[in-house]
ZAMISE-549715 format. One record per atom (N, C-alpha, C): residue number from 0; chain; atom name; x, y negated, z negated. Coordinates in nm, 2 decimals. Layout:
N
+-----+--------+-------+--------+--------+--------+
| num | cadena | atomo |      X |      Y |      Z |
+-----+--------+-------+--------+--------+--------+
| NUM |      A |    CA |      X |      Y |      Z |
...
+-----+--------+-------+--------+--------+--------+
REM end
This chain:
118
+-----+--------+-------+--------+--------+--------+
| num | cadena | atomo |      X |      Y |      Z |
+-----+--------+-------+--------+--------+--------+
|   0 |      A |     N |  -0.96 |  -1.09 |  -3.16 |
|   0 |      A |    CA |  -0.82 |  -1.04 |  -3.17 |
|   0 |      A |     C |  -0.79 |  -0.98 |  -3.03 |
|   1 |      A |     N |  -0.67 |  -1.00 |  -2.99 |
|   1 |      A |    CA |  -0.64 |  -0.96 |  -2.86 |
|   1 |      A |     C |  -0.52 |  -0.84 |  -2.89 |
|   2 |      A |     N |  -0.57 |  -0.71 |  -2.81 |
|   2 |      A |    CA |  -0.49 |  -0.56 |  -2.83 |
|   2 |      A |     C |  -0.40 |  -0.55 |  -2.67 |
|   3 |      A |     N |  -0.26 |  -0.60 |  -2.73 |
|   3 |      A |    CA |  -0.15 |  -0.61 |  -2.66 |
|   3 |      A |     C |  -0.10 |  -0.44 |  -2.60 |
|   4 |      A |     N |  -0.17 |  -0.41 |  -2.45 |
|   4 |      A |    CA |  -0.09 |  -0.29 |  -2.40 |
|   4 |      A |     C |   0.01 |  -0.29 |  -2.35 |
|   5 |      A |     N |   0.14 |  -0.20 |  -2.29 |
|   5 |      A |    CA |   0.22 |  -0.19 |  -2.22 |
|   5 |      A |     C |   0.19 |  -0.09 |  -2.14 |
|   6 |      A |     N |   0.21 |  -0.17 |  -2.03 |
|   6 |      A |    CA |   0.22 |  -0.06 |  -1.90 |
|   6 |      A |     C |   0.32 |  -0.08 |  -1.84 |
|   7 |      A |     N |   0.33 |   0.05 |  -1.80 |
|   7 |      A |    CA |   0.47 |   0.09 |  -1.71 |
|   7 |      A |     C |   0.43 |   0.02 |  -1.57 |
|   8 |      A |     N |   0.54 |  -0.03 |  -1.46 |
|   8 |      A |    CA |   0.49 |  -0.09 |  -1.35 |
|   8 |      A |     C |   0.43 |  -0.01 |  -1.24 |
|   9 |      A |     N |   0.44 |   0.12 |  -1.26 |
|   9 |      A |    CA |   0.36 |   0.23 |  -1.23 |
|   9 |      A |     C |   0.22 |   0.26 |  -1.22 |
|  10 |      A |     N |   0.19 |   0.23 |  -1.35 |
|  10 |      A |    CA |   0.07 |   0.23 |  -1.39 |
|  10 |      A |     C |  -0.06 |   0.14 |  -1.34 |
|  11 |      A |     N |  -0.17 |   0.18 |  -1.36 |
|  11 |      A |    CA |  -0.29 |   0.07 |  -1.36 |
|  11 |      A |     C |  -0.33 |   0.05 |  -1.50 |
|  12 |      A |     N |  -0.39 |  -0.01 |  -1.50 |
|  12 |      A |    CA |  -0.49 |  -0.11 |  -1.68 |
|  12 |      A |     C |  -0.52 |   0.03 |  -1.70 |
|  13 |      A |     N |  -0.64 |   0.07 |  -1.61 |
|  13 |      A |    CA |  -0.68 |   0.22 |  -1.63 |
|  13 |      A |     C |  -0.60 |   0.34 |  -1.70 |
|  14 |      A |     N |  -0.49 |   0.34 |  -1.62 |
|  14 |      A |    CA |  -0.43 |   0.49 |  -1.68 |
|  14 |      A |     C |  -0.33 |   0.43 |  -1.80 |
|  15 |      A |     N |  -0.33 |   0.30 |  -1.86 |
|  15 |      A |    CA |  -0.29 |   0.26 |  -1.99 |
|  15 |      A |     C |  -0.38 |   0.29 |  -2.09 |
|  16 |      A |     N |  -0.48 |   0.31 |  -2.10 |
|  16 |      A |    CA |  -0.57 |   0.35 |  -2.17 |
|  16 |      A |     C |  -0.55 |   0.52 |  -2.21 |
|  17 |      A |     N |  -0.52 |   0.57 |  -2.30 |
|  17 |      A |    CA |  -0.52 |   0.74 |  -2.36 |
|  17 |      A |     C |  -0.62 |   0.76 |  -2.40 |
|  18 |      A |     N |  -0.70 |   0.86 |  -2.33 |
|  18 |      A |    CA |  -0.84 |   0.93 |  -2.38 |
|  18 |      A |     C |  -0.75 |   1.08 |  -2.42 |
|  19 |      A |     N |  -0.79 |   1.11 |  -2.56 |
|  19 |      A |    CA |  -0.75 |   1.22 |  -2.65 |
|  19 |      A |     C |  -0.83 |   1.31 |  -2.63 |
|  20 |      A |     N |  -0.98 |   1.27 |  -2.59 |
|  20 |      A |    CA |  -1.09 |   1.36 |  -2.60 |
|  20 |      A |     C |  -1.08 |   1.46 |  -2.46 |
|  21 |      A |     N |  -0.91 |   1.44 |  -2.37 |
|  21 |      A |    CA |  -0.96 |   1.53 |  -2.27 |
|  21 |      A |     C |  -0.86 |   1.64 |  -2.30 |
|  22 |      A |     N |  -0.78 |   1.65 |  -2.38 |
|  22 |      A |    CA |  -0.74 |   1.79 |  -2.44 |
|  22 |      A |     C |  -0.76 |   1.90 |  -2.45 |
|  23 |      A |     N |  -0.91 |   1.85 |  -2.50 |
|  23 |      A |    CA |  -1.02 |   1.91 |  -2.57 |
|  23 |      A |     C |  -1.11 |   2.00 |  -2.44 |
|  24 |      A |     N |  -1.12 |   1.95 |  -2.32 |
|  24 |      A |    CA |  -1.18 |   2.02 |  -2.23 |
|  24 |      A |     C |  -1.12 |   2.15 |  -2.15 |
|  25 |      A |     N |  -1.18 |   2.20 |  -2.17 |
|  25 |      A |    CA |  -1.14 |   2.34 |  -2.09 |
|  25 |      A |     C |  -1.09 |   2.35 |  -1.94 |
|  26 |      A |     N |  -1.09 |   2.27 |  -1.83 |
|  26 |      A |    CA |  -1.01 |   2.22 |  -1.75 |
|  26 |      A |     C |  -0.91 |   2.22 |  -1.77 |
|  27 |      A |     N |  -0.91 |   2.13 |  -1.83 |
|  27 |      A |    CA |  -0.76 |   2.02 |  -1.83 |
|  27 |      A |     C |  -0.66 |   2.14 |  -1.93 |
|  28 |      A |     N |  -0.73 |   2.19 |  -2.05 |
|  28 |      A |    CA |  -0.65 |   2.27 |  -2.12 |
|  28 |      A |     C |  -0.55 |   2.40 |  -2.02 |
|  29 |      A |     N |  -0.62 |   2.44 |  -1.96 |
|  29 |      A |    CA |  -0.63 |   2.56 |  -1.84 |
|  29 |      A |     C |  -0.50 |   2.51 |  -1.78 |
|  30 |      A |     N |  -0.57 |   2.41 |  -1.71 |
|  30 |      A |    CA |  -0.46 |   2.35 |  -1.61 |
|  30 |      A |     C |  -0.27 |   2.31 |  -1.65 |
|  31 |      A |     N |  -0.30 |   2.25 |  -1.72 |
|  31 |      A |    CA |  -0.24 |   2.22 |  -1.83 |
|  31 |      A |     C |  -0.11 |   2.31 |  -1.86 |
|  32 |      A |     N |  -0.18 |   2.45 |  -1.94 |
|  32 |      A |    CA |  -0.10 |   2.57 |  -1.96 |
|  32 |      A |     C |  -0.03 |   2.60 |  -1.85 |
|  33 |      A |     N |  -0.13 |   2.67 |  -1.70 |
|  33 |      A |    CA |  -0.05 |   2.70 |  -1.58 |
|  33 |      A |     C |   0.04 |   2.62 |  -1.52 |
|  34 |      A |     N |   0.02 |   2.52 |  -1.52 |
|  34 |      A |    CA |   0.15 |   2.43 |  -1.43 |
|  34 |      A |     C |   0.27 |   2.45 |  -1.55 |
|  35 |      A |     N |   0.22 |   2.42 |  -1.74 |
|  35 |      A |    CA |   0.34 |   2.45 |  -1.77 |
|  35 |      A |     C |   0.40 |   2.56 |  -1.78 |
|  36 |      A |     N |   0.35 |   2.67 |  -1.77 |
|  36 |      A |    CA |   0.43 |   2.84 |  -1.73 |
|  36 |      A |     C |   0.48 |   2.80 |  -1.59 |
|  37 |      A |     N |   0.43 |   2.78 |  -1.48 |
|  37 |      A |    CA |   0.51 |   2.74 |  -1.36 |
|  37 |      A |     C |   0.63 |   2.69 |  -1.37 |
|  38 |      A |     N |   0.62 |   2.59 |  -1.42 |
|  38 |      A |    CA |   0.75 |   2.49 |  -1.41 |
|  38 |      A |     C |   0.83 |   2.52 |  -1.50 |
|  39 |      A |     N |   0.83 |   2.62 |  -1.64 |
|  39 |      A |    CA |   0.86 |   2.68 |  -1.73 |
|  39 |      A |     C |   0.94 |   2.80 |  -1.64 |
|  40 |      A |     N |   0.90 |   2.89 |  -1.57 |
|  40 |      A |    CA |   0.89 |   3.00 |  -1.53 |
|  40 |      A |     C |   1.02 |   2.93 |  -1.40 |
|  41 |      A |     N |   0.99 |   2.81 |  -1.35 |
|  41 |      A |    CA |   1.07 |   2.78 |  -1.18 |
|  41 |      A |     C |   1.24 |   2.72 |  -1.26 |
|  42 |      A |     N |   1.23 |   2.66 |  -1.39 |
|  42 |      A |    CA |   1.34 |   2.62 |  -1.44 |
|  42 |      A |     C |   1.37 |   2.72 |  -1.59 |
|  43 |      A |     N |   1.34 |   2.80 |  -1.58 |
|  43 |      A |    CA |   1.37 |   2.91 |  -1.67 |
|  43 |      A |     C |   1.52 |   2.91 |  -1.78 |
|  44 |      A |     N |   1.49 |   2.89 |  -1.90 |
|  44 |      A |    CA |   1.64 |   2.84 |  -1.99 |
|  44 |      A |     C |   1.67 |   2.70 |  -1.97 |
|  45 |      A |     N |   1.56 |   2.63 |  -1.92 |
|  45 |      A |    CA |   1.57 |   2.48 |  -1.92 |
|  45 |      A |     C |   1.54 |   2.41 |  -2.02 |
|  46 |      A |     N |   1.36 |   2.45 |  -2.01 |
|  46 |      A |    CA |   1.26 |   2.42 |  -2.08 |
|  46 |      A |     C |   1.16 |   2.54 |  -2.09 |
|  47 |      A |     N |   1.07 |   2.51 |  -2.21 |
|  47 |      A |    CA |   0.99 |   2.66 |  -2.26 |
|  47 |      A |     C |   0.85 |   2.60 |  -2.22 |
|  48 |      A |     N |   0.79 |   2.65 |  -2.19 |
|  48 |      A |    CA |   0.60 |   2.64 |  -2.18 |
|  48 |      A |     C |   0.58 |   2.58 |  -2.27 |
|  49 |      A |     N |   0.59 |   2.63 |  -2.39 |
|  49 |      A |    CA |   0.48 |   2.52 |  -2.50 |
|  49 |      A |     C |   0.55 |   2.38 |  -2.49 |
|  50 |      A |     N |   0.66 |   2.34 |  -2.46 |
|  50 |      A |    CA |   0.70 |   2.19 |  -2.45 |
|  50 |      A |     C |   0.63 |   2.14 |  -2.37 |
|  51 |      A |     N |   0.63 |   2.19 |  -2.22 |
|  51 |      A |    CA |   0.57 |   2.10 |  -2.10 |
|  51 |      A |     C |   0.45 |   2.12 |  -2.16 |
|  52 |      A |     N |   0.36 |   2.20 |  -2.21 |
|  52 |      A |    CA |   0.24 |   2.18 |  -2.19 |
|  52 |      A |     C |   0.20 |   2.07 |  -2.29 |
|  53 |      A |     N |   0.25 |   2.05 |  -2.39 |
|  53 |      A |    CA |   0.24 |   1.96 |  -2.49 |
|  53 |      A |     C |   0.24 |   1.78 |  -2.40 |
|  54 |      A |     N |   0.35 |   1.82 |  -2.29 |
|  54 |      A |    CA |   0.43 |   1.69 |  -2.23 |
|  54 |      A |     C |   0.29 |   1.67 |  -2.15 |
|  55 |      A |     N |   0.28 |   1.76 |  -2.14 |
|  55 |      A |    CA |   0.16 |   1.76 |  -1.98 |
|  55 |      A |     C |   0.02 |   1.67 |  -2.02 |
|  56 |      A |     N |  -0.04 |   1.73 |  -2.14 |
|  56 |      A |    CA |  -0.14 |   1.73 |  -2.23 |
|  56 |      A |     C |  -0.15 |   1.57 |  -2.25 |
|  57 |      A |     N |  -0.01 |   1.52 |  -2.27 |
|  57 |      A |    CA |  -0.01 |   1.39 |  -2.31 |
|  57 |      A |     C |  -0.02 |   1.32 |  -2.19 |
|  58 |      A |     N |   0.04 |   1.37 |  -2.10 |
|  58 |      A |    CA |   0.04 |   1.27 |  -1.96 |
|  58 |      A |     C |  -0.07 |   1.28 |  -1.90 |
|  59 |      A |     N |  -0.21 |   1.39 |  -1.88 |
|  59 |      A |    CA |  -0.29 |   1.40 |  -1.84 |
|  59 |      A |     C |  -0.40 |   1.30 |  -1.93 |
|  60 |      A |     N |  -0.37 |   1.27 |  -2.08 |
|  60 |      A |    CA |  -0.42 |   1.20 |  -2.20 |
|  60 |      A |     C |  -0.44 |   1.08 |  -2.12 |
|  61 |      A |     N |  -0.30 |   1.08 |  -2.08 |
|  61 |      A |    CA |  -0.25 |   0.88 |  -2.05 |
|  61 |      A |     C |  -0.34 |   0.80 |  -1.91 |
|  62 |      A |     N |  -0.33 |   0.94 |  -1.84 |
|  62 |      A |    CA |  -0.40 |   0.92 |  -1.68 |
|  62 |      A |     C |  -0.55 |   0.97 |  -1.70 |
|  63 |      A |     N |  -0.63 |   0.94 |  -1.78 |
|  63 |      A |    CA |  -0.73 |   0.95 |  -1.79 |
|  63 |      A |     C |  -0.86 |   0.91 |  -1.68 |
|  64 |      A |     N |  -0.81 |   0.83 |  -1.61 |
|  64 |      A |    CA |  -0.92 |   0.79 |  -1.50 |
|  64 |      A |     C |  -0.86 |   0.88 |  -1.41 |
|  65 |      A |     N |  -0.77 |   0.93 |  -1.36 |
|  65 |      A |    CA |  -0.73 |   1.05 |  -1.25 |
|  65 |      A |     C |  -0.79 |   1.17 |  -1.32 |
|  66 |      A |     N |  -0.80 |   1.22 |  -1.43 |
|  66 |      A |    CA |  -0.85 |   1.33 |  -1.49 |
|  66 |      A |     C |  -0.98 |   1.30 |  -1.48 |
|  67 |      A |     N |  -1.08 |   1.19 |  -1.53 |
|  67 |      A |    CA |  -1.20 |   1.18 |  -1.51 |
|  67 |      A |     C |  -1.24 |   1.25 |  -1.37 |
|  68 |      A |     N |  -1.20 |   1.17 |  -1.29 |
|  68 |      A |    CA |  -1.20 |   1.16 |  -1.13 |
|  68 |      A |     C |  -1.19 |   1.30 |  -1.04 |
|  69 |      A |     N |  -1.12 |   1.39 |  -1.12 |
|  69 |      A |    CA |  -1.14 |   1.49 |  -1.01 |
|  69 |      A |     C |  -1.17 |   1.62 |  -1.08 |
|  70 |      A |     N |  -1.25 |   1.56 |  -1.26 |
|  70 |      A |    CA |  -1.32 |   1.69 |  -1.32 |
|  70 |      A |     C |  -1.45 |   1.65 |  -1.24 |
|  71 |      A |     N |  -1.51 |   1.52 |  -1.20 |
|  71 |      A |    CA |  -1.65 |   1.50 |  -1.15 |
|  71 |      A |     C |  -1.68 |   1.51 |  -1.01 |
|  72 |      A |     N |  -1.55 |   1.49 |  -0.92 |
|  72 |      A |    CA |  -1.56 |   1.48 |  -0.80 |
|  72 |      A |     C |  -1.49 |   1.65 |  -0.72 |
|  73 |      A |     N |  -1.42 |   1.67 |  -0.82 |
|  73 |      A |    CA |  -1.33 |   1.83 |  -0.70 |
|  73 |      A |     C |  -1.44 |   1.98 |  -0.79 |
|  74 |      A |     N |  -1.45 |   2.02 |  -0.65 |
|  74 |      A |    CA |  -1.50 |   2.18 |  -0.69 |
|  74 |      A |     C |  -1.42 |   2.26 |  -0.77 |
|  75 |      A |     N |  -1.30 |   2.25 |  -0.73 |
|  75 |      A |    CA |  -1.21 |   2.31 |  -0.84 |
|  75 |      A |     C |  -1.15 |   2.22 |  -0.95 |
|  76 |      A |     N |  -1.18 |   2.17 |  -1.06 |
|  76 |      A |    CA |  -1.11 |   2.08 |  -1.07 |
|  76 |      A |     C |  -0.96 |   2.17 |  -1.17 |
|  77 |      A |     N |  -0.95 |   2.27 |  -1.19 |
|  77 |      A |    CA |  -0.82 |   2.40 |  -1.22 |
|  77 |      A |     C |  -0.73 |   2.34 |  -1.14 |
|  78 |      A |     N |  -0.76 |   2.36 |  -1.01 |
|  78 |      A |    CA |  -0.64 |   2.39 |  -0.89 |
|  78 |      A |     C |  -0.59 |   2.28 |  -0.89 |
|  79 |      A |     N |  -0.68 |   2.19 |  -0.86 |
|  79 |      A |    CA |  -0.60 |   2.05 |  -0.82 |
|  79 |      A |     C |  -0.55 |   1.99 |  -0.98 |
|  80 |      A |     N |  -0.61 |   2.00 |  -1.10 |
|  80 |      A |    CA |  -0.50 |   1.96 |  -1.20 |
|  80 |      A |     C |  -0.42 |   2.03 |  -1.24 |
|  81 |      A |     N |  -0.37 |   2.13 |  -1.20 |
|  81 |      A |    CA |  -0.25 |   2.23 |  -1.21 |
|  81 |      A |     C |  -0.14 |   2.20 |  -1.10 |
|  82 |      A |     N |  -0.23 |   2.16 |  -0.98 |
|  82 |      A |    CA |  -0.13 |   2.08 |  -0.89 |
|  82 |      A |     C |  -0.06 |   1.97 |  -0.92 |
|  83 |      A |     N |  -0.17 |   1.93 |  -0.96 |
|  83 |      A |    CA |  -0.08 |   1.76 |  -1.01 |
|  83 |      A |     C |  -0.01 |   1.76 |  -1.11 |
|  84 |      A |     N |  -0.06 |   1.87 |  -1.22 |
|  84 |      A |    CA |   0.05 |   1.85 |  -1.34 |
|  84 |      A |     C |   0.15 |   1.92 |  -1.34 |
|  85 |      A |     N |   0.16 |   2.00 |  -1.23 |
|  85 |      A |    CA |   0.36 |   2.07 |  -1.17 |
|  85 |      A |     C |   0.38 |   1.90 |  -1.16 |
|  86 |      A |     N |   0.35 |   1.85 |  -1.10 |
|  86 |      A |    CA |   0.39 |   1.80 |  -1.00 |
|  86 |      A |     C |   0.44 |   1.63 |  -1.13 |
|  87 |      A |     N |   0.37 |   1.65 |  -1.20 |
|  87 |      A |    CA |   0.39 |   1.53 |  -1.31 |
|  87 |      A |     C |   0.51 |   1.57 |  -1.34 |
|  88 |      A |     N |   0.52 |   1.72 |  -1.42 |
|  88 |      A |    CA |   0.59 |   1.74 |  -1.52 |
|  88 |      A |     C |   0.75 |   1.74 |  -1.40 |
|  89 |      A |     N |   0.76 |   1.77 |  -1.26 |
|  89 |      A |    CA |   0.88 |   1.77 |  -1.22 |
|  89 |      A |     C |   0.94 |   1.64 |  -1.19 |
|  90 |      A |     N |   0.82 |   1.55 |  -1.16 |
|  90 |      A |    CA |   0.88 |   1.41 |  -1.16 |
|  90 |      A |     C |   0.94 |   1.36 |  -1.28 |
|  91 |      A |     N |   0.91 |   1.37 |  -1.42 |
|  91 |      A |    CA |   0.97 |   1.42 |  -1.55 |
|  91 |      A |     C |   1.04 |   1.46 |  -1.60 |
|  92 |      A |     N |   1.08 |   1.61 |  -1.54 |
|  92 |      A |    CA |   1.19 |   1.67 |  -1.61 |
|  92 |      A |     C |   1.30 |   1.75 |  -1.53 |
|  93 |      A |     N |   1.26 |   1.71 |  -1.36 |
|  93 |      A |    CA |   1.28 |   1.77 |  -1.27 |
|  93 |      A |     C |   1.49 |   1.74 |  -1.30 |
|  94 |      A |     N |   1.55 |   1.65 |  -1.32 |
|  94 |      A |    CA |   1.67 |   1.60 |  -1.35 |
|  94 |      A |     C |   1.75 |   1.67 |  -1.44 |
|  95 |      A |     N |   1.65 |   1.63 |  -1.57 |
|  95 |      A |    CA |   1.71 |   1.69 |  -1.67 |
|  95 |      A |     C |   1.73 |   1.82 |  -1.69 |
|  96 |      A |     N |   1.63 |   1.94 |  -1.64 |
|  96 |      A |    CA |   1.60 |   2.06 |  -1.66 |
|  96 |      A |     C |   1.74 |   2.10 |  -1.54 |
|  97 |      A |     N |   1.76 |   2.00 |  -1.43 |
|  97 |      A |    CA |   1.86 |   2.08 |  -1.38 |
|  97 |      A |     C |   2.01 |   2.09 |  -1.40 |
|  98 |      A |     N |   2.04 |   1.97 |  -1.51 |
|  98 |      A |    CA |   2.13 |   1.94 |  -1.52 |
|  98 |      A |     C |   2.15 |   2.09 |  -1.66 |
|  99 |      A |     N |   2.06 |   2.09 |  -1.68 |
|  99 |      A |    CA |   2.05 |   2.16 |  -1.87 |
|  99 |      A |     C |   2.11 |   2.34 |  -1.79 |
| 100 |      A |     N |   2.04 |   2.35 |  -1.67 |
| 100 |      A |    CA |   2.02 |   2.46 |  -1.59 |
| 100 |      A |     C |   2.17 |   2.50 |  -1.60 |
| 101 |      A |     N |   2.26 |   2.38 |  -1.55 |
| 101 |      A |    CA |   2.41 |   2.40 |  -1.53 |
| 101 |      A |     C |   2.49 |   2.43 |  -1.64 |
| 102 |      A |     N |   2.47 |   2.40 |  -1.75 |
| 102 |      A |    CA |   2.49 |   2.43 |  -1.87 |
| 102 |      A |     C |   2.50 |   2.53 |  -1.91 |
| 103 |      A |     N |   2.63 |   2.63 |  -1.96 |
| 103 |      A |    CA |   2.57 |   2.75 |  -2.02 |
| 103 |      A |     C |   2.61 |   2.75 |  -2.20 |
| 104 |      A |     N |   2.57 |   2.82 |  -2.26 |
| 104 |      A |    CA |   2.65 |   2.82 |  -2.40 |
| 104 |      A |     C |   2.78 |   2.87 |  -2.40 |
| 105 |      A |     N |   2.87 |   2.87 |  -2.52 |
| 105 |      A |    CA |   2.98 |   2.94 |  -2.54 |
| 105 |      A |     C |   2.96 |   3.02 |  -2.52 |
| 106 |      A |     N |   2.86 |   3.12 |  -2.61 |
| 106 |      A |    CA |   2.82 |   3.25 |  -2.65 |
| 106 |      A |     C |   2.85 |   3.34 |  -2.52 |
| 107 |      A |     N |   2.77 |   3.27 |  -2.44 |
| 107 |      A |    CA |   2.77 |   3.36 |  -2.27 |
| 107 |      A |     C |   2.88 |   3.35 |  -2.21 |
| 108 |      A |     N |   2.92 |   3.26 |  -2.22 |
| 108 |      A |    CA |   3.04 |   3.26 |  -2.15 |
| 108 |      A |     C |   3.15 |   3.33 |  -2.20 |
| 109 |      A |     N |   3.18 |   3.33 |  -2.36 |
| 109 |      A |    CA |   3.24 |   3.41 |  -2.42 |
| 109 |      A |     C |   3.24 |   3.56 |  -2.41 |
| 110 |      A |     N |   3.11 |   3.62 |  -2.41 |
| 110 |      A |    CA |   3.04 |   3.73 |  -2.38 |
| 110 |      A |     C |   3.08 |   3.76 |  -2.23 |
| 111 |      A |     N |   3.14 |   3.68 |  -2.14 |
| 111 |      A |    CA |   3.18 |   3.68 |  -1.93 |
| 111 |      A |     C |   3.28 |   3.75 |  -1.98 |
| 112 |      A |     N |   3.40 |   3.69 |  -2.02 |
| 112 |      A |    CA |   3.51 |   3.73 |  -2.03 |
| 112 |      A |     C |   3.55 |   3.79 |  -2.13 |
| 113 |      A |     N |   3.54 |   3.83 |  -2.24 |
| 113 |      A |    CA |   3.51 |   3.90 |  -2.36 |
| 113 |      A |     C |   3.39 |   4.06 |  -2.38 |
| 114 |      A |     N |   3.41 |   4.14 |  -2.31 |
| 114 |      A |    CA |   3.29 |   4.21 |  -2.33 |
| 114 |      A |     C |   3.32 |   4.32 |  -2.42 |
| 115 |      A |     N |   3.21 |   4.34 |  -2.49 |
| 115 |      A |    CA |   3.19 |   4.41 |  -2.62 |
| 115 |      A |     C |   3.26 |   4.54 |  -2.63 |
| 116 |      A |     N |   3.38 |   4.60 |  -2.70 |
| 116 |      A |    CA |   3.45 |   4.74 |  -2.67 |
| 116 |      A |     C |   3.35 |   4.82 |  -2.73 |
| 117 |      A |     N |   3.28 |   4.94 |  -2.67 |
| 117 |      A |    CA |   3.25 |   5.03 |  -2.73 |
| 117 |      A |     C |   3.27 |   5.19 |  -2.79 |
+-----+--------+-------+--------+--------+--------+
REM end
């Protein structure tokens, strides 16, 4: 039986493949978190940490031979997968988060010109 992948034209064979079991490592978890409070913290009222990190989790899942590759080969492998996973999640959401950024609600805005009599 032949198991029909889709890859993005981006991709290699390799990073079509999702290893789940790297979640699970303390690295990648680590890493993971910090890039998403960064990029959480740089677009602030865009998007919240637990989303990106979830987003992150999954794209670090997807690229599994770049995660292999520099938990076995880099001395730090923290720094450099917190680098890369800013760096995922802005190629990702870097658009949307700014557009969301311009956005305000009624509430506040109503709250600009409207302030509370006391």
């Amino acid at each position: 039986m032949i198991e029909i992948v889709d890859i993005e034209p981006s991709q290699s064979i390799e990073e079509a493949v999702t290893d789940w079991s790297l979640i699970e490592v303390h690295e990648v978890a680590t890493a993971a978190k910090s890039a998403a409070r960064s990029f959480a913290r740089d677009y602030e009222g865009a998007v919240e940490a637990g989303d990106m990190e979830q987003e992150l989790l999954i794209e670090f899942a997807s690229r599994s031979s770049m995660v292999h590759e520099v938990l076995a080969t880099m001395e730090k492998p923290i720094g450099v997968l917190t680098f890369r996973g800013y760096r995922l999640l802005r190629d990702k959401f870097k658009t949307q988060a700014t557009h969301l950024r311009k956005n305000r609600s009624y509430e506040a805005e109503l709250a600009k010109f409207n302030p509370a009599v006391d």
